[in-house]
N, C-alpha and C positions, 0 to 999 in steps of 0.2 A: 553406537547405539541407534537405536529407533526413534522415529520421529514420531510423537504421539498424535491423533487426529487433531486436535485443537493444536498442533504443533504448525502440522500440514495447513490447518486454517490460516492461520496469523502469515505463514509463509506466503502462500498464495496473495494474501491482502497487501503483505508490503511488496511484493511483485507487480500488482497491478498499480500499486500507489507509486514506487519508480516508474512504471509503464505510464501513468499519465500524464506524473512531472517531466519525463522526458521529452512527452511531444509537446508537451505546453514547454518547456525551455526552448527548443523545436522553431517552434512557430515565434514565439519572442525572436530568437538571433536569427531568423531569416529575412531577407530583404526580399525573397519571392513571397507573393500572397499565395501559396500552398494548403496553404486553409482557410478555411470563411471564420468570420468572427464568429459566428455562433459556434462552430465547430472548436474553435478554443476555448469560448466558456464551458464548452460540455467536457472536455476534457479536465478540465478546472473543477466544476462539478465532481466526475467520478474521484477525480485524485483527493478533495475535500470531502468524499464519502467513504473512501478508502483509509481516510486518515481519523477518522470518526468511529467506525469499525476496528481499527486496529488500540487505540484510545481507550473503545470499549470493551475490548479484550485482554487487554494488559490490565485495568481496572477489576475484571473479573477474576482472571485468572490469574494474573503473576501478585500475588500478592505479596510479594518477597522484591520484586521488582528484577527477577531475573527467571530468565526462560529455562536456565537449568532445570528447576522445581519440575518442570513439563516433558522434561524431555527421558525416555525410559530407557534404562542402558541395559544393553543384554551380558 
């Protein structure tokens, strides 16, 4: 099937919400300072906007609590 555009949204959002927790996990188990502290609270930041976004889209649209509902089969 097709991914519906509010499909492709919520995709995208937990893409970059793994993208941020990854480098903030990242930066925790490294023993090199490879990034500046502020540089991991921004990352912390987008992944805690990312997860607010997603939060508020599930809220909207999955009202059934499953992405089935969204998703259009040909």
């Amino acid at each position: 099937g097709n991914l519906t555009i509010k499909d492709e949204q919520l995709s995208f959002l937990i893409r970059m919400y793994v993208h941020f927790s990854v480098l903030n996990y990242k930066k925790n188990q490294s023993n090199v300072n490879w990034v500046s502290e502020s540089l991991r609270e921004e990352y912390k930041k987008w992944r805690n906007i990312c997860l607010q976004e997603i939060k508020d889209y599930e809220k909207e649209f999955c009202k059934e609590e499953s992405l089935k509902s969204e998703i259009e089969v040909e």
